[in-house]
N, C-alpha and C positions, 0 to 999 in steps of 0.2 A: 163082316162089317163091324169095326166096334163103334161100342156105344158110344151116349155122351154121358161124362163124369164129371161131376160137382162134389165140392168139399166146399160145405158152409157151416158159419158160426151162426147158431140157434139158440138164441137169449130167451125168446117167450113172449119177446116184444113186438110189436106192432111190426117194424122194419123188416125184420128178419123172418115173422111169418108171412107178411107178403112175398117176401125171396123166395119162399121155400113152396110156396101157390106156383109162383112165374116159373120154377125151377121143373116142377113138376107136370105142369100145363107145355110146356117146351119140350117132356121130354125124355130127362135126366136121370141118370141112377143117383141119387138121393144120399150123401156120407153128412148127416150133419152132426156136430160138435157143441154141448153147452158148457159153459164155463159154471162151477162154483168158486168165485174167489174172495166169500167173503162177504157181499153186497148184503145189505140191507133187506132190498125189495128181493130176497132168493126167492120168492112165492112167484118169481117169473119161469122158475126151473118147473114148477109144479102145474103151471101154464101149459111148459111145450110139451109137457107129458101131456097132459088133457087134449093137446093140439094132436100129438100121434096116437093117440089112443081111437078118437075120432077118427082121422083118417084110412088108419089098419081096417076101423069095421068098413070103412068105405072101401078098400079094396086098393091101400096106398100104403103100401109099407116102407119104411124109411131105413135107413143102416143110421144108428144113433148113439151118442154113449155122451155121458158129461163127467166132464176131466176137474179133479180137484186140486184147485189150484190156493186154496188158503191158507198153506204153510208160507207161500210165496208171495203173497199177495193182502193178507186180510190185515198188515201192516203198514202197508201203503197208506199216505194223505190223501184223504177224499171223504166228502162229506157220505159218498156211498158207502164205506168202509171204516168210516171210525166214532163210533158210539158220539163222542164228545162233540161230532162238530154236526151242527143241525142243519137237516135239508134246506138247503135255500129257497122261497116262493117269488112268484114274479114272472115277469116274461123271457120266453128262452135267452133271448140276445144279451142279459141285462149282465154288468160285470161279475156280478156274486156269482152264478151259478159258475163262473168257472172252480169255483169249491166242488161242483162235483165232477174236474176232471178225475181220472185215475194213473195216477205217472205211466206211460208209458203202457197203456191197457192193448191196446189196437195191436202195437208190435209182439207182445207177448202171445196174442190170440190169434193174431195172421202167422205170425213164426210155427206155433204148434200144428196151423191148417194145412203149410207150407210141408212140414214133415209127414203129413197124415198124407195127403197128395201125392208126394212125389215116391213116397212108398208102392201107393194104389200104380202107381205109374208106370215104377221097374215092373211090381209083380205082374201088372197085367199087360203090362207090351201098348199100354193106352193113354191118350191124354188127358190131362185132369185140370179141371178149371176150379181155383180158387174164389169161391162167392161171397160178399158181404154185402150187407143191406144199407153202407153208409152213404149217406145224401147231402146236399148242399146244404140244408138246414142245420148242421151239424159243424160246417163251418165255422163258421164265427168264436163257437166256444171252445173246439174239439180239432184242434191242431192234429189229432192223431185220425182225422175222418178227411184230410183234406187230400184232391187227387195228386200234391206232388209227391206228397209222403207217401202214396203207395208206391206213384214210379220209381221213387228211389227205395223202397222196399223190396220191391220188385228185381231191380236191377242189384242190389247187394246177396240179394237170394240167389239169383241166377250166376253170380259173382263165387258165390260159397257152397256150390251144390254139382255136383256130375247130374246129369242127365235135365239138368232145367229147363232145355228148351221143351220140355212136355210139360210144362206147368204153365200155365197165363193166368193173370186176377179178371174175375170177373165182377165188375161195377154196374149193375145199369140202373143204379139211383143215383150215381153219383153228382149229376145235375140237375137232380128233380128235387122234390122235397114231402111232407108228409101226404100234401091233396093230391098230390101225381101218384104216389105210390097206395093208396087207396085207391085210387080210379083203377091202376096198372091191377089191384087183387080182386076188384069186381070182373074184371074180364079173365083173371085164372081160375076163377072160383067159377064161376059159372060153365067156362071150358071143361072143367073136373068136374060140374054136377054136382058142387057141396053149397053149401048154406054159409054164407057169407057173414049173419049175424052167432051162428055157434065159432066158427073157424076163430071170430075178430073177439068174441067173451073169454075165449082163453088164451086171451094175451091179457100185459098188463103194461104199463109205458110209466104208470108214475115210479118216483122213488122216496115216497114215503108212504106207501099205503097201510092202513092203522091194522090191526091185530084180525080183523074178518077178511081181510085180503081186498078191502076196498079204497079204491084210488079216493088221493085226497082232493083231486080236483085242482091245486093251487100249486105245484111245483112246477117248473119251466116245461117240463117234460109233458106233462097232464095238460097245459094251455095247448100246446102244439097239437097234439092228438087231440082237442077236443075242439078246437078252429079248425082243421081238416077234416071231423067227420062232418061239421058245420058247414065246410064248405060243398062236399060231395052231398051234403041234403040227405044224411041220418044223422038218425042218434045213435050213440056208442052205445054197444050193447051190454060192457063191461058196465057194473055196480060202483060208483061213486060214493064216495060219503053222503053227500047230498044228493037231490033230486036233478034230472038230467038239464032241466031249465034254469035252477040256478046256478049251477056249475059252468054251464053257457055261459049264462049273464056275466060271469066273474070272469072266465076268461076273454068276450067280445069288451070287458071296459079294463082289463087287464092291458090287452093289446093297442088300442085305441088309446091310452095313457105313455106306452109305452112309444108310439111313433108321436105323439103331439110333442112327447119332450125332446124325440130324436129329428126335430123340423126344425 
């Protein structure tokens, strides 16, 4: 009987550590992938170590490696990427933060997943499922998170590859958004018998956290994550710049400004 195989991209973030919860509560032999291309917040890469570290002594070991991608990449336009242009703050939806797209980051990262996959494929006679943690939330600003762009990613792949029909994308955030995909890691986490507030302190979602490795609290990113742990009824257990109640406060009147003007 073969198994089930997942090839996922493992950032450190919140998204991508809930995938890799549901991946493994499911099931899955575990291939996951982190990108260094450069960013800013890299203290996310130092995250997913701390994330697989924790789970090895738990009795969960993962096939893992992170690909250096900043000869290629750490020149690219993006406020994640280039010294000169400053993280934007505000609400995720709002025009600025598309400063922090990354041209073409998505195709780059599913392309490399897509070869990692379809390798695992030939050599083992098995099918492999491509995982990423991208959500509806993501929308709006991230042309490259949106579900037509995978099927036509998808379909150029399988277009340009022998043996494609053993590769599929797996999406299952693609219509949800950050309070789903919390809910979606309390019930993997607890399936695996781990700790929910260690598992979610070694992520990190903002992208400007200051020199201690603490979220600023106020980039689009850091509002999102901190309305969703708001909504599922915790507090995040990652270290903020500030205290966990004013960081709230800022992103509950962040948000609330942000629909009275889009009414």
């Amino acid at each position: 009987m073969t198994s089930k195989v997942a090839v996922m991209a493992f950032s450190g973030g919140m998204d991508s550590t809930a995938l890799l919860m549901r991946l493994l509560a499911d099931g899955y032999d575990v291939f996951a992938i982190s990108y260094n291309y450069g960013q800013k917040h890299l203290i996310e890469l130092q995250r997913a170590l701390s994330n697989l570290s924790y789970l090895s002594q738990n009795g969960y070991h993962i096939n893992h490696q992170i690909i250096d991608l900043t000869s290629a990449m750490s020149s690219f336009h993006s406020a994640l990427t280039d010294e000169s242009i400053e993280v934007p703050e505000g609400h995720y939806e709002e025009q600025q933060m598309k400063q922090t797209v990354v041209p073409n980051r998505n195709a780059i990262f599913a392309s490399i997943l897509y070869g990692h996959a379809l390798s695992i494929a030939i050599k083992d006679s098995n099918k492999v499922e491509v995982a990423l943690g991208v959500h509806s939330g993501d929308h709006a600003i991230y042309p490259d998170c949106r579900p037509e762009f995978y099927n036509a990613l998808q379909h150029a792949f399988e277009i340009g590859n022998w043996e494609s029909e053993n590769i599929t994308f797996k999406l299952p955030y693609i219509d949800g958004n950050k309070e789903t995909i919390l809910r979606d890691a309390e019930l993997s986490i607890s399936k695996l018998g781990l700790d929910f507030d260690i598992i979610f302190s070694n992520t990190i979602t903002s992208y400007n956290p200051d020199n201690h490795g603490r979220s600023s609290g106020t980039s689009g990113s850091d509002v999102e994550r901190i309305l969703a742990f708001h909504a599922i009824g915790r507090n995040d257990p990652i270290q903020y710049v500030k205290p966990w109640d004013d960081v709230l406060y800022n992103a509950l009147k962040t948000d609330r400004e942000f629909k009275e003007a889009n009414t």
